[in-house]
C-alpha positions in Angstrom: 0.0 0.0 0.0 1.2 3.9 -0.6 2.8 5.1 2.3 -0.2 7.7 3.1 -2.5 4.6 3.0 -0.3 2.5 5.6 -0.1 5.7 8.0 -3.7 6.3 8.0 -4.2 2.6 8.7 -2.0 2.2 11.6 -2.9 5.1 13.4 -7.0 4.6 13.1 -5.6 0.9 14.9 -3.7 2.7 17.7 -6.1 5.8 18.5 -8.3 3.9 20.9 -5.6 2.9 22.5 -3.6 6.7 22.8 -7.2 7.6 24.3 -7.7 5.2 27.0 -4.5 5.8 28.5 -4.6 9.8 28.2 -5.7 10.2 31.6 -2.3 8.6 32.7 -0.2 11.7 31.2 -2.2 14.6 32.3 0.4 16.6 34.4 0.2 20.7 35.7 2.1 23.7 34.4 5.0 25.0 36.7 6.7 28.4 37.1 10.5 29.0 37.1 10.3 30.5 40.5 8.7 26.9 42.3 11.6 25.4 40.5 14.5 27.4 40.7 17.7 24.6 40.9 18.7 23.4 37.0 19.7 19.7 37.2 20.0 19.3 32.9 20.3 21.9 30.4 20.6 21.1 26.1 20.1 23.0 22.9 20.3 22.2 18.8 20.5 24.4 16.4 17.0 24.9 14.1 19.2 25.5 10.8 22.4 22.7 10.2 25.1 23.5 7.5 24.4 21.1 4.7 20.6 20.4 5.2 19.2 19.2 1.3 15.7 20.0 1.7 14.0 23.1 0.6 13.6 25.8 2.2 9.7 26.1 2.4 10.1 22.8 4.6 13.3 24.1 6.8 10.8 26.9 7.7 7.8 24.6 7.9 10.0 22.9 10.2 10.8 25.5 12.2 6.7 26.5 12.9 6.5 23.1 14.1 9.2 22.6 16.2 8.1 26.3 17.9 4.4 24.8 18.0 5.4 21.4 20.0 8.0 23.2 22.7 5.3 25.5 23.4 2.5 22.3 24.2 5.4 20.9 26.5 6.7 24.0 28.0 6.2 24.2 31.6 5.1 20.9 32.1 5.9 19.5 35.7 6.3 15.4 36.0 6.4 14.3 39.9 8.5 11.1 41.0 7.7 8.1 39.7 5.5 9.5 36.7 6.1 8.7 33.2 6.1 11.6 30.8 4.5 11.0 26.9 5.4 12.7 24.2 2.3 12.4 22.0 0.2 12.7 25.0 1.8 15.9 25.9 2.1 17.0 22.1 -1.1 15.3 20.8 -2.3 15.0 17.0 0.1 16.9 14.5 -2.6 18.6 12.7 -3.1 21.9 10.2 -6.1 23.1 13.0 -3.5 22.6 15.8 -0.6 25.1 14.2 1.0 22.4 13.1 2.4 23.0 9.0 4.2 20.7 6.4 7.4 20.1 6.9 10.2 18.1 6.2 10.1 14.3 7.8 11.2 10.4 7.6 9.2 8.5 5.5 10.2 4.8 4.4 13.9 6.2 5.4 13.6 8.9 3.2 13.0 12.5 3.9 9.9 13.6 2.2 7.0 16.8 3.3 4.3 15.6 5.8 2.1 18.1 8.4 4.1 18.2 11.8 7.6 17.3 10.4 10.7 18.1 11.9 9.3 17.5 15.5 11.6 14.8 15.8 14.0 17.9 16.9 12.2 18.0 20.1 12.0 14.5 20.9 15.5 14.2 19.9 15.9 17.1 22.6 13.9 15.4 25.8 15.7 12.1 25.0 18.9 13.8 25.5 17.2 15.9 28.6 16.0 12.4 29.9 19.1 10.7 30.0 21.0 13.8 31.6 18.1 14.0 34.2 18.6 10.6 35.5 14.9 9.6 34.2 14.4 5.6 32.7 13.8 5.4 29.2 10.5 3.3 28.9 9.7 3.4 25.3 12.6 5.3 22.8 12.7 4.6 19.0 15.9 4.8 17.1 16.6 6.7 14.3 17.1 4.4 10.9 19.5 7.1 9.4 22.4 9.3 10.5 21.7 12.6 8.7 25.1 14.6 9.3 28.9 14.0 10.2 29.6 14.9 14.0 31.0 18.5 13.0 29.5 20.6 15.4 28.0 17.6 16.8 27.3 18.2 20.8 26.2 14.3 22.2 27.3 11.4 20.9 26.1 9.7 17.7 22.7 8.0 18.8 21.0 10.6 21.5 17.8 11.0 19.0 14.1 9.2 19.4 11.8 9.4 16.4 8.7 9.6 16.8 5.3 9.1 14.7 1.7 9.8 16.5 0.5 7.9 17.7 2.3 4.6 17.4 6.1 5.7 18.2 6.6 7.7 21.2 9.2 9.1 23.7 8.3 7.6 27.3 10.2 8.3 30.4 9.9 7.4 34.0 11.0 10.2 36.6 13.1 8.8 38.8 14.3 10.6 41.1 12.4 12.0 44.5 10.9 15.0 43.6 9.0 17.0 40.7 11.0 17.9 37.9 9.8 20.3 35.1 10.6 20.8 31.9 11.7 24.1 29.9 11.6 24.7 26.0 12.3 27.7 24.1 13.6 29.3 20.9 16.3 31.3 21.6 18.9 33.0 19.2 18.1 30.3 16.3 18.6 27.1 18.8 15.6 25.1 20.4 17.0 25.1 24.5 15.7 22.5 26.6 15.8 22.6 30.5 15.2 20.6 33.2 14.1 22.4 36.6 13.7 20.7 40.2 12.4 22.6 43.0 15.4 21.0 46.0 19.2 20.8 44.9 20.0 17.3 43.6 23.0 15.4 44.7 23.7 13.4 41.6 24.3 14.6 37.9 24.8 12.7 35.2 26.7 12.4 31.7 26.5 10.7 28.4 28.8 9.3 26.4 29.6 7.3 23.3 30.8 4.2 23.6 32.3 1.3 20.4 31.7 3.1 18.2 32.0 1.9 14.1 31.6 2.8 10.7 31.7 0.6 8.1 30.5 0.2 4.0 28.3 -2.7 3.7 27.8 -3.0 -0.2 26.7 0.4 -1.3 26.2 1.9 1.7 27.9 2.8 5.3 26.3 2.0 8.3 27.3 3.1 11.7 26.6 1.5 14.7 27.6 2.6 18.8 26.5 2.3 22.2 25.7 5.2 24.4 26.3 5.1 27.9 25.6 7.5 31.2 27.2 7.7 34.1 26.1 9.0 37.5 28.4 10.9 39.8 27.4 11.0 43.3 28.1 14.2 45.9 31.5 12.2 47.0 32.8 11.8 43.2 31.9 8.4 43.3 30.5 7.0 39.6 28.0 4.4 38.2 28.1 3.3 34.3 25.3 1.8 32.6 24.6 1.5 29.0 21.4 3.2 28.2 21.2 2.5 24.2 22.7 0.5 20.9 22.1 2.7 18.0 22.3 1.1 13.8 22.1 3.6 11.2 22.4 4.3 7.6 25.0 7.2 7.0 22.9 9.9 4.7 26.4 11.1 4.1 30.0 10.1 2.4 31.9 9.4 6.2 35.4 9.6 3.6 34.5 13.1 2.7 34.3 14.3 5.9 36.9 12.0 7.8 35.2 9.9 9.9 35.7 6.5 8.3 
């Protein structure tokens, strides 16, 4: 079936479903002031050198990426809750702001309403992992879209996602509320993490065997990404956290990495 017709499909299976458990992910608004201690802080830029796609669907991506941090914006997630993405988002539709823009389809990128809002899922992933939460539903991405130049986490810190059926779950798991921050600022999307009480523990990301290498036509890269905990006393925990497969959407000779 054409890819529209397999879409429309799937998601008429999985709506019922992404109703019934709405009343799970309904979580209050917070105010910088109740939360004033930052325990994770990220950004990306909203323009990359390189990018192929047209400009009518950069900036179509750039009204949707605004559209989705400002649903999320604010929202508070107390201990033990698990945050949704599409159930803080909801349906990327024309009536909900949401425009065409430029998104994965059958691992190529190609114009469909809501695109580009993988940039912000990419961005709470990353914010996740950095806030100590547990990753209880993350989708990889199938291809790796640009060489590491300028690249600020390792290869592998993204989750796709695609409503309703692939979504961006965590589990906070620390003691206390945490809330989360996004904003456009100076061309980059900025994600934040807020708690209201100092937390003892941070945490880091890193890559960890990493490869590239051609498999007939094309190059595939593969790595693991691990985090480690640091404790008030310097003390550290390691724990692998993902294992990432990827087509390269680029020539890794050209720009040295293979």
């Amino acid at each position: 079936m054409p890819f529209p017709v397999r879409v429309a499909v799937a998601r008429w299976r999985c709506l019922g479903a992404w109703h019934r458990e709405a009343g799970a992910f309904q979580f209050e608004l917070g105010s910088r002031d109740r939360y004033p201690y930052k325990l994770a802080e990220h950004c990306s830029p909203l323009r990359r050198p390189g990018t192929t796609y047209a400009e009518d669907m950069q900036r179509g991506k750039e009204t949707n990426v605004a559209q989705a941090a400002k649903l999320i914006d604010g929202i508070v997630v107390p201990p033990g809750a698990v945050f949704s993405y599409h159930h803080a988002v909801g349906p990327p539709s024309r009536k909900r702001g949401f425009v065409m823009g430029a998104e994965l389809q059958d691992s190529s990128l190609k114009p469909g309403i809501g695109g580009g809002c993988c940039q912000i899922s990419n961005l709470l992933y990353v914010l996740a992992l950095l806030s100590g939460a547990e990753i209880t539903e993350r989708h990889r991405h199938g291809l790796d879209l640009f060489p590491d130049s300028g690249r600020t986490v390792p290869f592998g810190c993204g989750a796709t996602v695609f409503f309703p059926m692939r979504d961006l779950k965590f589990r906070n798991a620390l003691d206390q509320e945490i809330m989360i921050s996004l904003n456009i600022e100076d061309g980059f999307v900025v994600g934040r993490v807020h708690t209201a009480k100092p937390e003892s523990r941070r945490f880091e990301i890193f890559e960890m065997e990493s490869d590239i290498s051609k498999q007939g036509e094309v190059w595939i890269r593969t790595n693991k990404v691990g985090r480690r905990s640091l404790d008030c006393e310097g003390q550290a925990t390691v724990e692998t956290v993902a294992e990432n497969i990827a087509t390269c959407a680029y020539d890794p000779t050209a720009v040295g990495q293979a």
